[in-house]
Every structure is written in C-alpha cells, then in structure tokens.
VOGU-3710 file (C-alpha; in Angstrom, 3 decimals, decimal comma):
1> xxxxxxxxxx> 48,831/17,568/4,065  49,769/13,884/3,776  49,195/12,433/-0,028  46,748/9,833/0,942  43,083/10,568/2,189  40,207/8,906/3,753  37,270/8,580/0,685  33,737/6,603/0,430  34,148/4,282/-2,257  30,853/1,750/-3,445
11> xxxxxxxxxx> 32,064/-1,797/-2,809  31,164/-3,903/-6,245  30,883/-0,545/-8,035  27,446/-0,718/-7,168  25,006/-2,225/-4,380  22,755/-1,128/-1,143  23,817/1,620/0,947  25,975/-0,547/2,813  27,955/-1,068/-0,072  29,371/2,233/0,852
21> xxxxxxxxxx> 32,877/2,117/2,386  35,552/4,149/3,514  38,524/3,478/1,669  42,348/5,249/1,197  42,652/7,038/-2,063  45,332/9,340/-3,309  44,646/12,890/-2,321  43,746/14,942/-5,598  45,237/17,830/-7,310  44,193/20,559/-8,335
31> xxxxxxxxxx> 44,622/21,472/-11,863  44,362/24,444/-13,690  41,674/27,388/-12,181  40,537/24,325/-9,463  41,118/24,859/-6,153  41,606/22,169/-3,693  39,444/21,864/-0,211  40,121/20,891/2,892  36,360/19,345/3,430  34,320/19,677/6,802
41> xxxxxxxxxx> 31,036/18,527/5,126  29,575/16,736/2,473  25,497/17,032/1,613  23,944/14,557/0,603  21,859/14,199/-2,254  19,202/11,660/-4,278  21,922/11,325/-7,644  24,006/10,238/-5,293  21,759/7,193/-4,333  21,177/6,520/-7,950
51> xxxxxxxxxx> 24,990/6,678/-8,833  25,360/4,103/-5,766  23,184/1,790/-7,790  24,272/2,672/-10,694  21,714/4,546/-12,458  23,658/7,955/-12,647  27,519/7,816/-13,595  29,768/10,724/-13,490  30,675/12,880/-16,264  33,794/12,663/-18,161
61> xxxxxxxxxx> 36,730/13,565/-15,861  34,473/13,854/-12,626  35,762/11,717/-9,495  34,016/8,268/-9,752  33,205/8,866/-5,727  30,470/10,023/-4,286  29,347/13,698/-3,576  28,052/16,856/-5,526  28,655/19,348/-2,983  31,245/20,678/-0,123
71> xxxxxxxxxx> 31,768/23,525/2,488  35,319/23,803/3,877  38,993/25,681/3,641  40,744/26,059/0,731  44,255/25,027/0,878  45,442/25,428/-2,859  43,908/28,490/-3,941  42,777/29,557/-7,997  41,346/32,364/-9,390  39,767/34,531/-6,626
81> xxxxxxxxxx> 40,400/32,174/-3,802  43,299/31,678/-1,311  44,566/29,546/0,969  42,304/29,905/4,326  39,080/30,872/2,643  36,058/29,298/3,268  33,759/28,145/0,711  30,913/25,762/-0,286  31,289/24,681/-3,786  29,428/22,374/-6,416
91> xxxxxxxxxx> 31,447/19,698/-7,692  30,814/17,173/-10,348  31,988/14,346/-7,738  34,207/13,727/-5,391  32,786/15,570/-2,276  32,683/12,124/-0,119  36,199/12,631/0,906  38,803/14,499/3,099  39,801/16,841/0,112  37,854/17,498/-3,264
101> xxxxxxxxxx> 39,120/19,738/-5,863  36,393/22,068/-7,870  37,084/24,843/-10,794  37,089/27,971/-8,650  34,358/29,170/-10,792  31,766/26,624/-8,983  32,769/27,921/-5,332  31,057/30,482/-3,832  31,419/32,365/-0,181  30,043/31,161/2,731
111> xxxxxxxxxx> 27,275/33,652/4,073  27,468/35,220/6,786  26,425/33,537/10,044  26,152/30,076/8,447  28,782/27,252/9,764  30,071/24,501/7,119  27,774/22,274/8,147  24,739/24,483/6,510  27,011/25,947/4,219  27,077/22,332/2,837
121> xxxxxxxxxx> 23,895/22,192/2,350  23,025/24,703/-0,066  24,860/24,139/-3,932  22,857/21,190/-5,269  20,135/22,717/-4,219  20,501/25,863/-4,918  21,697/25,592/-8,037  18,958/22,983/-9,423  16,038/25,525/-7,713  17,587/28,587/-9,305
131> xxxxxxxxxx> 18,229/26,922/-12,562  14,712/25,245/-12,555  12,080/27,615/-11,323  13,843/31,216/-11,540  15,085/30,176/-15,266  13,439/27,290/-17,427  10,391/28,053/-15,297  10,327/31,833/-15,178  8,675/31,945/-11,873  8,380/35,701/-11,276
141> xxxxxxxxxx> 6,663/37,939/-7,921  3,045/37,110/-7,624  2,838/34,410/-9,097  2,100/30,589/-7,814  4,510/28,369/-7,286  3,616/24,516/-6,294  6,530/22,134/-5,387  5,961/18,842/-5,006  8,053/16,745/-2,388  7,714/20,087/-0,317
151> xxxxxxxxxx> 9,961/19,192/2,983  12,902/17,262/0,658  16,051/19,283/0,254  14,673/20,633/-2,909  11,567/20,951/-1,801  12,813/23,235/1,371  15,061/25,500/-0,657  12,283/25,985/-3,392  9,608/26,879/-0,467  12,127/29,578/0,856
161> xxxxxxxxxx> 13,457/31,122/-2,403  9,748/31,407/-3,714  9,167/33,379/-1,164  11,841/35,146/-0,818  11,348/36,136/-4,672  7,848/37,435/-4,003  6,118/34,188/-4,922  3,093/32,028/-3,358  4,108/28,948/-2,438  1,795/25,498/-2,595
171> xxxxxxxxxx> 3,715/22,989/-1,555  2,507/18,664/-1,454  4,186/16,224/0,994  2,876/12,582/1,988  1,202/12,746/4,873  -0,433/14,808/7,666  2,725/15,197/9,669  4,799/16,711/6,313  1,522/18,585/5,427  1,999/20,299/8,701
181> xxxxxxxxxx> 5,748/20,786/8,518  5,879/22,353/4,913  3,448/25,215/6,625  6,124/25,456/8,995  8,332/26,048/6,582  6,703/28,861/4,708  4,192/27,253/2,537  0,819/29,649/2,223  -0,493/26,260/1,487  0,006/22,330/1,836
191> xxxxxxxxxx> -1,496/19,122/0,583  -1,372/15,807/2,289  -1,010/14,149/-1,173  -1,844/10,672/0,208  -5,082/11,690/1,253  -6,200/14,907/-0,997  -6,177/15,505/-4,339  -3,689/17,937/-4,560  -4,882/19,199/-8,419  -8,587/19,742/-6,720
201> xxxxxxxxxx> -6,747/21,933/-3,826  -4,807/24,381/-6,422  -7,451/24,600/-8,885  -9,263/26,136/-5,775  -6,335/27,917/-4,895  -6,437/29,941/-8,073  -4,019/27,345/-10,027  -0,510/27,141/-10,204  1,843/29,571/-12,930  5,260/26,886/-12,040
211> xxxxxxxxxx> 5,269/23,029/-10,935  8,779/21,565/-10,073  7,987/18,028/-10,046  10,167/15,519/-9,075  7,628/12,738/-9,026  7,198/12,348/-13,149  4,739/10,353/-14,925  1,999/9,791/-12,308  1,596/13,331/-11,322  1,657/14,565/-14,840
221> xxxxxxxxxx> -2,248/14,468/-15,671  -2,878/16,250/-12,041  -0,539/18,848/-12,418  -1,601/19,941/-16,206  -5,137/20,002/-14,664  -3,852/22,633/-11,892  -1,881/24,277/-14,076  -2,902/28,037/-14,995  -2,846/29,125/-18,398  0,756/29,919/-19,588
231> xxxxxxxxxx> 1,993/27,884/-16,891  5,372/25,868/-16,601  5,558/22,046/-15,973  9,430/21,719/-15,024  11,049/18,421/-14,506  13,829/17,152/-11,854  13,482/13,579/-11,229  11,007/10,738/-12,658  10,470/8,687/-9,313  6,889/7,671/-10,565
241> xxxxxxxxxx> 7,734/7,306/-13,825  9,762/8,780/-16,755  7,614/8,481/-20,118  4,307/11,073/-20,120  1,545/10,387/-22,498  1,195/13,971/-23,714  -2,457/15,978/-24,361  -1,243/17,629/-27,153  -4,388/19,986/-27,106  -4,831/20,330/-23,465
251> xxxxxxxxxx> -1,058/21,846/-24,031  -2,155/23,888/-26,921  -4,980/24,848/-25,286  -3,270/25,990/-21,954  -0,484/27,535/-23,519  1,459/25,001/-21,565  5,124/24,901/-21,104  6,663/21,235/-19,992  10,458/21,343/-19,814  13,118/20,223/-17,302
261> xxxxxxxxxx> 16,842/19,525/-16,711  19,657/18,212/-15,185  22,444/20,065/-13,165  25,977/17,119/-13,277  26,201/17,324/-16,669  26,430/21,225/-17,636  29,450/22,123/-18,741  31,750/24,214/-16,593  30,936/27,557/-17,969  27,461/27,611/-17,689
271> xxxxxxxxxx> 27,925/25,985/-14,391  30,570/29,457/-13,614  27,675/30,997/-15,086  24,875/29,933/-12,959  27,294/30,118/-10,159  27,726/34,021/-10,619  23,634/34,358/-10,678  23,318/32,707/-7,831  26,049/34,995/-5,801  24,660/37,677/-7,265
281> xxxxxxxxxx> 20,351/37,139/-6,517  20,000/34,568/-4,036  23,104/35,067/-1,527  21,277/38,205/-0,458  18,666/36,067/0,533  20,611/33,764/2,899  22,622/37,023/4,795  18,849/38,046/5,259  17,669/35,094/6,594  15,302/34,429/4,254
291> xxxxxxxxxx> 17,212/31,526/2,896  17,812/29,537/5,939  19,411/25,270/4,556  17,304/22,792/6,665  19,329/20,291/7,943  17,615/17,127/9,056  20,736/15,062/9,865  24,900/14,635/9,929  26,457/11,943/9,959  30,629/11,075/10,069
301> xxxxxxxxxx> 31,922/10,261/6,714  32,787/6,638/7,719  28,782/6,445/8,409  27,931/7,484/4,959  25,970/4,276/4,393  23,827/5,070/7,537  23,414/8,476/6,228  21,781/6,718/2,703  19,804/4,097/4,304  18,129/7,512/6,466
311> xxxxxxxxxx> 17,583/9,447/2,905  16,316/6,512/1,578  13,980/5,751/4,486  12,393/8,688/2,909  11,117/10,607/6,659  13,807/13,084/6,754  13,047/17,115/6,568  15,402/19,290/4,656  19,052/18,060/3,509  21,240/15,163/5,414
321> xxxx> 24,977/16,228/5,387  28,431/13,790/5,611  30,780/15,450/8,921  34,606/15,142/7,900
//
C-alpha cells in the first residue's frame, strides 16, 4: 500500500457538483476495532449532496470527505474480519476514496452472488429502510406500506423489503414513466403524483398503516388524510419543506403516529446494533433474491461530480455508485 491515496475533496469547502475534485490525501488508519478497506465502490447518496453544499457536516471524528457507504477488501483486519475479506460497510464519511476505514461493527458480508458494485449499494439504504419502516414505523405482514419517491434508492430498497416482509406496497413517483417503473419494481400499486392525487388513490386502496416520506411539509396534509387509523407518518428528508402545521385532533383522532430520524449521527453502538439486525433479518432476503440493489449508474471516482450533477438531475432509478 503506498501512504498517499487518491480522495474527492469539495473545492471552497462547499459549491456545485463540480466543486468536487480529486485530490491526494494521506491514506487513513485504522484505529482501534476499525478495519481498513481497500475500496472498489462508493454509493452515492442525497446527504452527500447536501454536505457538498454544506447543509449536512460530518459528525465528530468522521472524515470531512465525501461518502457513507463502501464494498471492497479488507486489508487491516478488526474484530471478525481479516485481511482478504470482502465487505460493504456504512461509514460515517470517508467512502469517496481509495481506502476508508469503518469500526468493524458497521461492516457486514457481501451476499452471495452480488459483485462490489451492488454490494455498494445497499448500507445507507438499508440501514435507513430497516431503521425507519421495520422499527420507528413498525411496519409488520399485511399491512400497507406507501413510500413516496418510489424508484429513488430508498424508495427501491423500501419497495423490495416491504415485500419481502409480507407487506403491500403503494409506492408515488413523478410521472407516468416512474409510475410505470415502480410497478416494475414490485409495487401492487403506483401513483403518478404529478397528475393524481395520490391521498384519493390510497384512501381507495384501503389506506396506508406506514408512510416513509421524504418529501416533508407539502405532503403532510395528504398523507394524514390516507393514513389508516393507528398508522405511522415516518420522516427521512424535508425536500418540500421542514416545519408541519400539526392537526392536533386529526392526530388524536387517528391515533396517529408522526416520527422520523436520521442515520450519520447514531452513535457507533446502536449503529453495531442495527448492523447485527440487519445481518440477521434482511441478508436472508438478498441470498434469496428478494432484495435485489438497483443500480441506475457508475461512474469513476475522478467523475464524482458527473455522478452528482446525474443524482441531482433527479431521472435516475435505484442507487448511482462511485467505481475505484
């Protein structure tokens, strides 16, 4: 290994995507229970476009580069991992890079059948769907599931570990040609939200029991309207707004349940903690192929800012992933 490496740093500390450059950093180290990776891919995520503007800094004693997620070789192994094994791991930062060290805890096997490229594609987003609808929205089998965003990264791992869980899935995208590709994707059904009214089409559905809404403020009326009694309003991202004017009654009324989270900021325990769930309930689900990470697009490291201006550009299906 040499002791520099090739990293994407933001030029200015913040800026446009093609403020993103590749620069020569030290290569890290691991320190106690961390591992260090060899990376072979990078996904790519939306905190990662706000933490290029600015909007979402790392955590104490996280990398100030880029990237919450990795699949490749471990060179400097830690707790159960050795040198040569191949994981995918969820890192605090860092991941935009030729090497990224992680607490061993947060790595996980790669499944069966799936190259790093996929591989790559699966911790943010498995994490934040497990953490979000299986746990602070309860989402059990039988029950109604919609997911707003429904062909985003999130949106494509939700769709598939609903069902894979036993759930019905309802699932909104923007536009006729999304519509059509989140049926594709497993949805029983989908709502062109640009031109339906997407609370109208679950109330007829029978309602929803779980919402995972990215979207915030401007969805909030529609989705308390579809929402079934008892049901769970579960935040992820405010992209239409982050302050609700609450119903207090309506909530009463309903029984309703409106909670949310973020995943960067855990602490590394509950992290290890979520990490173990995950091995333990969803893996299954990926060496069954009922899990299957949607990749819409890789591009090489150095392209990084081509691969934000493409997220950004908001037409993409599934995850896009960094190639090292």
């Amino acid at each position: 290994m040499t002791e520099t490496m090739t990293a994407i740093a933001i030029e200015g500390g913040k800026g446009a995507a093609e403020a993103l450059k590749p620069v020569k950093l030290d290569r890290p180290a691991p320190g106690p229970g961390q591992v260090l990776i060899k990376v072979a891919a990078a996904g790519v995520n939306r905190p990662d476009l706000l933490q290029r503007l600015g909007y979402y800094p790392p955590p104490p004693g996280a990398p100030e580069t880029l990237g919450l997620e990795v699949a490749g070789e471990v060179v400097v192994g830690a707790g159960r991992w050795k040198a040569g094994d191949k994981v995918c791991a969820l890192l605090g930062g860092g991941g935009y890079a030729a090497y990224a060290v992680v607490d061993a805890r947060h790595a996980l096997p790669i499944p069966a059948g799936l190259d790093l490229v996929h591989a790559a594609a699966l911790p943010e987003t498995v994490f934040t769907v497990f953490a979000n609808v299986f746990e602070h929205g309860a989402l059990k089998a039988g029950e109604t599931l919609l997911v707003h965003g429904g062909t985003s990264g999130i949106g494509t791992t939700a769709i598939a570990m609903a069902k894979a869980a036993g759930a019905r899935v309802i699932a909104t995208g923007r536009g006729p040609d999304k519509k059509a590709k989140a049926l594709e994707l497993g949805a029983d059904i989908a709502v062109d939200a640009k031109a339906e009214d997407f609370a109208e089409v679950v109330k007829a559905a029978g309602g929803a029991d779980v919402i995972l809404d990215m979207v915030g403020a401007s969805y909030f009326e529609k989705n308390l309207d579809a929402l079934n009694t008892g049901g769970r309003i579960v935040y992820i991202a405010s992209l239409g707004g982050a302050v609700l004017e609450v119903p207090v009654m309506r909530i009463m009324q309903k029984r309703a349940v409106i909670t949310g989270s973020t995943l960067r900021p855990r602490s590394a325990d509950e992290k290890a903690r979520l990490a173990a769930e995950i091995e333990r309930m969803v893996w299954p689900w990926v060496a069954d192929g009922k899990l299957k990470p949607i990749v819409d697009a890789t591009f090489p490291l150095g392209d990084a800012a081509k691969a934000h201006a493409h997220l950004e550009a908001g037409e993409h299906v599934g995850k896009v992933v960094l190639t090292v």
